[in-house]
Residue frames as qw, qx, qy, qz and C-alpha x, y, z in Angstrom:
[[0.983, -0.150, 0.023, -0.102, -9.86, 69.88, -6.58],
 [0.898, -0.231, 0.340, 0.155, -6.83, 67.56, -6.29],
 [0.181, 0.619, -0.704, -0.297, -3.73, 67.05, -8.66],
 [0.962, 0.015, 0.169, -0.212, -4.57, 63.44, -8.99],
 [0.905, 0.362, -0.075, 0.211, -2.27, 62.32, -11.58],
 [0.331, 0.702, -0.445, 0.447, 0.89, 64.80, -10.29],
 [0.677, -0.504, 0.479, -0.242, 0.23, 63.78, -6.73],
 [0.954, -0.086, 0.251, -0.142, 0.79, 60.30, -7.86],
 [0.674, 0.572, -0.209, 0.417, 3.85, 61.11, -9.82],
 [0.143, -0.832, 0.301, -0.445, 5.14, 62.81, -7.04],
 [0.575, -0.570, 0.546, -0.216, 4.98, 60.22, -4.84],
 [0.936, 0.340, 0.068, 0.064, 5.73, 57.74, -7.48],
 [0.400, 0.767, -0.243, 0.439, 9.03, 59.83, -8.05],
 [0.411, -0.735, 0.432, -0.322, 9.84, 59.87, -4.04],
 [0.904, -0.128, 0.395, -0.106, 9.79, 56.24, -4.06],
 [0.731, 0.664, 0.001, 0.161, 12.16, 55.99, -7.03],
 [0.102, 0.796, -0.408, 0.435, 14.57, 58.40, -5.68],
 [0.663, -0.510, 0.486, -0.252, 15.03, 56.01, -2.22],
 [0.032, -0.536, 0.812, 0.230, 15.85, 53.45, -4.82],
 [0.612, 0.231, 0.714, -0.251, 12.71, 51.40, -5.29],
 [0.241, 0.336, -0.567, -0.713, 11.97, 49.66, -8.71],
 [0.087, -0.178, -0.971, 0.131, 9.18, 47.24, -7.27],
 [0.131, 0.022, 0.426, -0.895, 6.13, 49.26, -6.84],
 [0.011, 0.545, 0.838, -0.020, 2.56, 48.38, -6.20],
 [0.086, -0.237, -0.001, -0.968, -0.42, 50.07, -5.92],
 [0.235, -0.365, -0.888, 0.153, -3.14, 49.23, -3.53],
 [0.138, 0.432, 0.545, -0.705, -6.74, 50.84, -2.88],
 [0.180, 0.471, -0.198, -0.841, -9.59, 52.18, -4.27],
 [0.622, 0.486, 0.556, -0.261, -12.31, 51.14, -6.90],
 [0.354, 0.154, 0.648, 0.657, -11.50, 50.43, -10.50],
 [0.009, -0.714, -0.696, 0.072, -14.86, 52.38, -10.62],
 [0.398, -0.763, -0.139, 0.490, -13.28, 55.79, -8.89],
 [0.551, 0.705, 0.102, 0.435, -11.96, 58.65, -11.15],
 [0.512, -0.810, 0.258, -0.125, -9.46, 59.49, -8.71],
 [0.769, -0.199, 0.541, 0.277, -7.79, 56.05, -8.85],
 [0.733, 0.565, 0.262, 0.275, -7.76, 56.29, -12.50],
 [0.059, 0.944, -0.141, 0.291, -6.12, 59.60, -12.45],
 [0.417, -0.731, 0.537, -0.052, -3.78, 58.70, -9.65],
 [0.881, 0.107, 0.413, 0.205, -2.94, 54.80, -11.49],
 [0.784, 0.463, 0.198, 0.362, -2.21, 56.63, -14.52],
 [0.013, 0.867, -0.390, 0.311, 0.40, 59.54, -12.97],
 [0.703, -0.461, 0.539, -0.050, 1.53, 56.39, -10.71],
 [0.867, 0.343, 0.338, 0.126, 1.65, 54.24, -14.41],
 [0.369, 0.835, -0.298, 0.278, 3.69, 57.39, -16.49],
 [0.011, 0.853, -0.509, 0.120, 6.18, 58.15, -14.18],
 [0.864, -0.206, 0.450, 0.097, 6.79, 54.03, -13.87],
 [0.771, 0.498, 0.226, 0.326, 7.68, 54.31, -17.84],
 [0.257, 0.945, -0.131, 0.151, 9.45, 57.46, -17.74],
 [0.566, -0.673, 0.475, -0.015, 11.83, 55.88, -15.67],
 [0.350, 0.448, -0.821, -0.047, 12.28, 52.69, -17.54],
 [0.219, -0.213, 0.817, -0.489, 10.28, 50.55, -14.94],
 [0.151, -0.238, -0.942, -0.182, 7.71, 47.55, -15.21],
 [0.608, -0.053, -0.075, -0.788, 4.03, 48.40, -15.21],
 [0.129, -0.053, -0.989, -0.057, 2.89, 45.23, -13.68],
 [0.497, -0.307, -0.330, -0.741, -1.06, 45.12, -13.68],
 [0.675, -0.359, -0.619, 0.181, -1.05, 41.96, -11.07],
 [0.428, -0.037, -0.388, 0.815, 0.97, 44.86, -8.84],
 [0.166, -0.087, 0.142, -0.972, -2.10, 47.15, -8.82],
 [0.266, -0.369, -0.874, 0.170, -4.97, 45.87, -6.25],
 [0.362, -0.509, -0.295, -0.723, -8.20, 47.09, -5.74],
 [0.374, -0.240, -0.816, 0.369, -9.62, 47.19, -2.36],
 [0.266, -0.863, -0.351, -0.248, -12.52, 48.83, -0.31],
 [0.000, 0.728, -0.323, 0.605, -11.35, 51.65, 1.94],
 [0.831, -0.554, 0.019, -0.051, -10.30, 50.94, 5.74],
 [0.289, -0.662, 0.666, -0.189, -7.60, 49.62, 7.65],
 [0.718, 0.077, 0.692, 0.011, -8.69, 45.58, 7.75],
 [0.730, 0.665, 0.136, -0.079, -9.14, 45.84, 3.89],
 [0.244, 0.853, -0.459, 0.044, -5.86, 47.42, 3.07],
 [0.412, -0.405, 0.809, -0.106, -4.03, 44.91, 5.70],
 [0.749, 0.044, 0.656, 0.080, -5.21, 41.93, 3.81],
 [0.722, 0.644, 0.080, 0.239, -4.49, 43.22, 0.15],
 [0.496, 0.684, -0.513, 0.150, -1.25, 44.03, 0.68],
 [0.750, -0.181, 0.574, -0.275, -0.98, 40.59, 2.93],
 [0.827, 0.247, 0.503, 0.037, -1.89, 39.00, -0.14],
 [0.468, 0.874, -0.124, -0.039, -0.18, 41.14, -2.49],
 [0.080, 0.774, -0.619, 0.105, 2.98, 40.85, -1.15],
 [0.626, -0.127, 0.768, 0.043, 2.79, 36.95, 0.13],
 [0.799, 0.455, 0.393, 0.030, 2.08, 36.73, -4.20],
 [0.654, 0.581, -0.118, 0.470, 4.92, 38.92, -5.13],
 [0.648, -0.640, -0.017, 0.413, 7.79, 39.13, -2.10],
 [0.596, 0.127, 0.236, 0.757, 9.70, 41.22, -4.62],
 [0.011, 0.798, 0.289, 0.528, 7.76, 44.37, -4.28],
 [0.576, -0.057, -0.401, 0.710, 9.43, 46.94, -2.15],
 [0.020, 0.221, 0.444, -0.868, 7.23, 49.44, -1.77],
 [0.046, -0.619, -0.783, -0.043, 3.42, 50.28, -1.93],
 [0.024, 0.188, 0.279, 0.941, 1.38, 53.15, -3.26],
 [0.107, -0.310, -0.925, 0.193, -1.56, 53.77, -1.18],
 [0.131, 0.425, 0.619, 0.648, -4.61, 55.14, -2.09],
 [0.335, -0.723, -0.386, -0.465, -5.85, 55.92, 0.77],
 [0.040, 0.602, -0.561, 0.568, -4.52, 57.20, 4.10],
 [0.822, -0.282, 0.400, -0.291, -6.45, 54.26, 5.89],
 [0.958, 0.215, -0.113, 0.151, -4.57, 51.81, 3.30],
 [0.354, 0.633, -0.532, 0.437, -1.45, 53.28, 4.42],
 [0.317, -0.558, 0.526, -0.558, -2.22, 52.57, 7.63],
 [0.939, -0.033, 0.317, -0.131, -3.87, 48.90, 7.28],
 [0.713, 0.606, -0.326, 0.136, -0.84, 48.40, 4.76],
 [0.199, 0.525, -0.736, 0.378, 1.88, 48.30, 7.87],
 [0.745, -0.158, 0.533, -0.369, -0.53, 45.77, 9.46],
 [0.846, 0.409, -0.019, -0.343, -0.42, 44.18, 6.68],
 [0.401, 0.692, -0.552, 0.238, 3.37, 43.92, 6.51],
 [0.337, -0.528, 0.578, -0.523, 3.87, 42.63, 9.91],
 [0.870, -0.053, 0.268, -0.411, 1.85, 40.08, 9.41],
 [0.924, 0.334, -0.181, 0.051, 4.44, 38.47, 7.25],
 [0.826, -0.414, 0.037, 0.381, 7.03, 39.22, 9.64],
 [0.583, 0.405, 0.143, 0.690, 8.36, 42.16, 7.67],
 [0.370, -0.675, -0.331, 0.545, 8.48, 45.76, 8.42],
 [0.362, 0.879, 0.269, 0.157, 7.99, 49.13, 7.27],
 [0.360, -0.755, 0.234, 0.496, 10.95, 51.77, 6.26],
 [0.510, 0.795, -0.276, -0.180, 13.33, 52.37, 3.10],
 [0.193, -0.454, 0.839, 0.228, 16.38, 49.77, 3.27],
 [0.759, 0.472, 0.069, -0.442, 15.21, 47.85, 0.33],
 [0.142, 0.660, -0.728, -0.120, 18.32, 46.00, -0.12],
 [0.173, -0.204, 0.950, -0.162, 17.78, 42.92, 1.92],
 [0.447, -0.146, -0.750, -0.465, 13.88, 42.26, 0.86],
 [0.244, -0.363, -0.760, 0.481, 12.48, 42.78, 4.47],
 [0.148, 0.451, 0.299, -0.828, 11.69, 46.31, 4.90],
 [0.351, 0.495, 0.655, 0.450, 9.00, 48.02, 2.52],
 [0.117, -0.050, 0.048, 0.991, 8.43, 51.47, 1.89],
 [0.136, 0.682, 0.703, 0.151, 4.91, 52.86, 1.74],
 [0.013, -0.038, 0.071, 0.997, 3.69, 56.22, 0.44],
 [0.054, 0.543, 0.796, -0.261, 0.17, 57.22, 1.21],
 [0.192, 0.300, 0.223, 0.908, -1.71, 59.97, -0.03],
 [0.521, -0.599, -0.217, -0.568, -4.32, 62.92, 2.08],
 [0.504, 0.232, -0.683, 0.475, -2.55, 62.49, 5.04],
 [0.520, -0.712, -0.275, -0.383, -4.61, 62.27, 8.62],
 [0.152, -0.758, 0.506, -0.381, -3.37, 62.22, 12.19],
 [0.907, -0.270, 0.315, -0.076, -3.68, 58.90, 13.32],
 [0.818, 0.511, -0.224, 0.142, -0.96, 58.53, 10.47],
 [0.135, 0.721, -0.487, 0.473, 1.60, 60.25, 12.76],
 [0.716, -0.450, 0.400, -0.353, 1.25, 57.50, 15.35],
 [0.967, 0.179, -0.181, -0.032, 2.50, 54.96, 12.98],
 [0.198, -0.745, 0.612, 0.175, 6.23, 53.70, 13.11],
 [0.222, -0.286, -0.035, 0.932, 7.83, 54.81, 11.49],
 [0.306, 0.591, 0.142, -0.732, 5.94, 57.81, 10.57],
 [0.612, 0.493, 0.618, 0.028, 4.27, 57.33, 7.24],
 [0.165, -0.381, 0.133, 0.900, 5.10, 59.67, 4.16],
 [0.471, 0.601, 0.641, -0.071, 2.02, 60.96, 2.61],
 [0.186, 0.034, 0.299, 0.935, 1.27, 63.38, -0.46],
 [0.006, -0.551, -0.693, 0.466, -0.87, 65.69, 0.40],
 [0.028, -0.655, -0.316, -0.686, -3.98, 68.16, -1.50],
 [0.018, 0.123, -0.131, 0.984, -4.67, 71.10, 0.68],
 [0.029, -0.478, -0.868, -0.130, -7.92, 70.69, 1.55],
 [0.039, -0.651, -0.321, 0.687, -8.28, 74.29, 3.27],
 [0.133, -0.346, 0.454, 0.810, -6.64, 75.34, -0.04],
 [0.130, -0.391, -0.808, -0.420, -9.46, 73.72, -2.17],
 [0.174, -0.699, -0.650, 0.243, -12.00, 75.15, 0.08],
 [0.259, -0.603, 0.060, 0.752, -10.61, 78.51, 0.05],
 [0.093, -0.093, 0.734, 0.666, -10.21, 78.19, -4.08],
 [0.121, -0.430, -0.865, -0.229, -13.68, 77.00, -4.23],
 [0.163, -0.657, -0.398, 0.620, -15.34, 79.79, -1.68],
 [0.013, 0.591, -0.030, -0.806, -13.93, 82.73, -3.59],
 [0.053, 0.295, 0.711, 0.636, -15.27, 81.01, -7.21],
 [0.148, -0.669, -0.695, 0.217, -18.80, 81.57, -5.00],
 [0.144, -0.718, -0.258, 0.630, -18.38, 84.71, -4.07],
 [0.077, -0.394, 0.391, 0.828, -17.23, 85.81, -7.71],
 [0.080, 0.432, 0.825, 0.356, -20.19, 83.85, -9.14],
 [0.058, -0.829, -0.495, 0.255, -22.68, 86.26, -6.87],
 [0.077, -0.706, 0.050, 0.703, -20.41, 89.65, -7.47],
 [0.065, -0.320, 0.623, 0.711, -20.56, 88.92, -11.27],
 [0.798, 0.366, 0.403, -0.257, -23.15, 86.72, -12.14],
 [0.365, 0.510, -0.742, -0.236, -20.84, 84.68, -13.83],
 [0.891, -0.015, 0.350, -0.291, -22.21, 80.95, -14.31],
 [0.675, 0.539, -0.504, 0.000, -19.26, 79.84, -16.68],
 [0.944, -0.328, 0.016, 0.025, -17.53, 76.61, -14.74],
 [0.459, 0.716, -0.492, 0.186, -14.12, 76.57, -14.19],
 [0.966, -0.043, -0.197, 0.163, -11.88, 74.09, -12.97],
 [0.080, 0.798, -0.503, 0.322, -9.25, 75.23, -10.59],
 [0.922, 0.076, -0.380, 0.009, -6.51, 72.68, -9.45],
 [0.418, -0.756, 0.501, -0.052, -4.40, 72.68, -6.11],
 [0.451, 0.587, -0.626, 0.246, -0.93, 71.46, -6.46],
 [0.867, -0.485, -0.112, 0.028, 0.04, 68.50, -3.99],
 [0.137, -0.678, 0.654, -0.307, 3.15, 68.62, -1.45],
 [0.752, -0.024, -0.619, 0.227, 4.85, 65.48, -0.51],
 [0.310, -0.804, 0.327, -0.387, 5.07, 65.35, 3.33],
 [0.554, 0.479, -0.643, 0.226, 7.88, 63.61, 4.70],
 [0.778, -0.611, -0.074, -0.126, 7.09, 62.11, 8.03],
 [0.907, -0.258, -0.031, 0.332, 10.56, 60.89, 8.62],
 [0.395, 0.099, -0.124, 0.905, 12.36, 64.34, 8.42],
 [0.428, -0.776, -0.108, -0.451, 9.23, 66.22, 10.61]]
């Protein structure tokens, strides 16, 4: 499976490095061990820094596009000081820069003036590459999990071995805006 918690450090860490100290998080079910896993690698690397953990800043919402676009709508029309946005899902990344617009703002990294807003997305799909600008997601292998997961199979049958094990793909940060 996933990196959950490093993915979310990862991209918790990109978003840092551009110069953001505002970050949300938006998507996902309070429910979801995923989110949890990806809140609290999105929560650490907020402290390790030295940065506010603001609970109001992390918003639940059902998957989609229309969902996402109105929680961070409303997220940001309740705190205009957040500069960029952690998104749980690669449809919230994508209903997230509807979401922006609507307030007459606009996606990208100049975080100086309080207009633009950065968004990082994670599990990147293709319709992502159509945004603008391009979206930057972090991203699990999925072949790589499949692949990982296949040859456990095949070593369960050539061994009868029934002992579980728990094997974890490492996530990559793709940069849309230097593809």
């Amino acid at each position: 499976g996933p990196d959950n918690a490093s993915a979310a450090k990862m991209a918790t860490e990109h978003l840092i490095n551009q110069g953001h100290r505002r970050i949300a998080y938006v998507g996902g079910k309070i429910s979801s061990l995923c989110r949890a896993e990806r809140v609290g690698g999105y929560c650490s690397t907020l402290m390790q820094f030295g940065l506010p953990f603001k609970p109001e800043w992390v918003v639940e919402c059902d998957a989609g596009q229309a969902p996402a676009a109105n929680a961070v709508e409303q997220l940001l029309i309740n705190h205009p000081q957040v500069s960029a946005v952690l998104c749980h899902y690669s449809s919230t990344a994508v209903g997230a820069v509807q979401g922006i617009h609507r307030l007459g703002r606009s996606v990208g990294t100049d975080n100086l003036f309080n207009k633009q807003i950065s968004i990082v997305g994670f599990d990147a799909v293709q319709d992502a590459e159509l945004s603008e600008p391009p979206i930057t997601f972090v991203n699990s292998d999925a072949k790589e999990i499949g692949r990982q997961a296949a040859k456990r199979l095949i070593e369960q049958f050539e061994t009868s071995d029934t002992v579980a094990r728990k094997v974890i793909v490492a996530p990559t940060l793709v940069n849309a805006m230097t593809e």
